[in-house]
N, C-alpha and C positions, 0 to 999 in steps of 0.2 A: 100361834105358830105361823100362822099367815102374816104376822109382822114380820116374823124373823125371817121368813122367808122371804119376804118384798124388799128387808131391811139386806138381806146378805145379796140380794138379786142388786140392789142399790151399788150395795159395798163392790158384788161384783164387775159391775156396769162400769164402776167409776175406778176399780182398780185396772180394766179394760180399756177404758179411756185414758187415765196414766200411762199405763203399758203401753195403749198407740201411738200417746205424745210422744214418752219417754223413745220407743222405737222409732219413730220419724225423726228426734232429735237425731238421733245415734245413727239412723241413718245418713241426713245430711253432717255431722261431722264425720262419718267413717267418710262422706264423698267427698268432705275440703279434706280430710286429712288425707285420703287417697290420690287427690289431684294436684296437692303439695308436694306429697312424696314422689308424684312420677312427674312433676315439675323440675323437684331437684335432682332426683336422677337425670331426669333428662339434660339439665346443666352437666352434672358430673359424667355423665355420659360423653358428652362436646367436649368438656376442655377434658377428658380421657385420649379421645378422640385427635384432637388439635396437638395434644402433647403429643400421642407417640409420632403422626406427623414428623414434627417439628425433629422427634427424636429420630427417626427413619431418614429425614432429611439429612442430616447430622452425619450420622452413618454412613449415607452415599454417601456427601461429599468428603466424607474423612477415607473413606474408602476406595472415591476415585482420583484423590491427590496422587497417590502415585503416579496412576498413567495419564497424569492433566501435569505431572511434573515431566514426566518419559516424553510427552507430545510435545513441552514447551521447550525442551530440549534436542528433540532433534527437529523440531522449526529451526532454534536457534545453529543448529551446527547446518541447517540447507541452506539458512539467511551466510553463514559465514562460508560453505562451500561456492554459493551463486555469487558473492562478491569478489571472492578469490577468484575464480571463473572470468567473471567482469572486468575484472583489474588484467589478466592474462589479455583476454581480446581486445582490449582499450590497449595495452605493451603493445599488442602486434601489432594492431591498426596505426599505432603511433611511425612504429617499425617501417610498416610497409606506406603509409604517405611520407615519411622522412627519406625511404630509398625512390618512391616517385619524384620526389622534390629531388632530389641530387642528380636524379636521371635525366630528368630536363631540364636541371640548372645545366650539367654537363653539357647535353646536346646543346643547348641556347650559348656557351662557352665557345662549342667548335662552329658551331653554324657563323658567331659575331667573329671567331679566328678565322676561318674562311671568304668571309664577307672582307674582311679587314685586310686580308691579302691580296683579293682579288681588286678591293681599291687600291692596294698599295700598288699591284700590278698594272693595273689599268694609269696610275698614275704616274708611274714609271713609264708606259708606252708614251704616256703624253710627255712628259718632261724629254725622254728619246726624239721624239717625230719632232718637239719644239727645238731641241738641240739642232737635231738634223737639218731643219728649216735653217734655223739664224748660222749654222756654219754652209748653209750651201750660200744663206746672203753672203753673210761673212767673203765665202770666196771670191763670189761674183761681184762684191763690190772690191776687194782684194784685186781681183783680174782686169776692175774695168779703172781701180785707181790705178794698177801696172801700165794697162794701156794708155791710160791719159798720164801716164808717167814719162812713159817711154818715148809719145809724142812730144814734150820737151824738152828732152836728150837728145 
């Protein structure tokens, strides 16, 4: 009986030593399979993750098209009011240098018309005062040919 007893202590010994291998195994694959699996989660997690991102992203901008359309439109109607605007002030200013150009084209008109008369005048006095001159010779040589005229009468 003390065989079977040593022989089952043996048996048991070595079915204990299986069992701890076998449990060590089982340990370390329960811990690659458990570090796999939160490995791949962890991927599926990310691109979980990344996708709805990408999806939310989507969303806004599908969502702010409207008022990225409403902004782009009325930029574009203040670009076409600020021009129309521009074009008015550019008409007037064109306006009011073209009536300063006529205003001192005119005055420069009367000033060279006034100028031009009072040469015209001043040349008249002179053409007058030369007249005057050569008929008072005129006479005195008139009176002095009378007189040496006379003298040979």
């Amino acid at each position: 009986m003390e065989k079977v007893q040593e022989k089952m202590k043996e048996t048991q010994s070595a079915q204990d030593k299986q069992t701890k291998v076998l449990e060590d195994r089982l340990q370390v694959e329960l811990k690659k399979n458990r570090d796999a699996w939160m490995a791949s989660e962890k991927i599926r997690k990310e691109r979980w993750e990344k996708d709805k991102v990408q999806e939310i992203r989507a969303q806004t901008v599908k969502g702010l098209e409207p008022e990225i359309q409403r902004i782009v439109e009325r930029n574009k109607e203040d670009i076409r009011k600020l021009e129309e605007k521009h074009q008015s002030e550019l008409r007037v200013k064109r306006e009011d240098v073209l009536q300063d150009q006529e205003r001192k084209f005119q005055e420069m008109c009367k000033r060279l018309t006034r100028k031009k008369l009072e040469l015209l005048d001043a040349e008249r006095e002179k053409n007058k005062s030369n007249c005057m001159i050569s008929m008072r010779d005129f006479s005195a040589n008139l009176k002095r040919s009378n007189c040496v005229g006379n003298k040979f009468l």
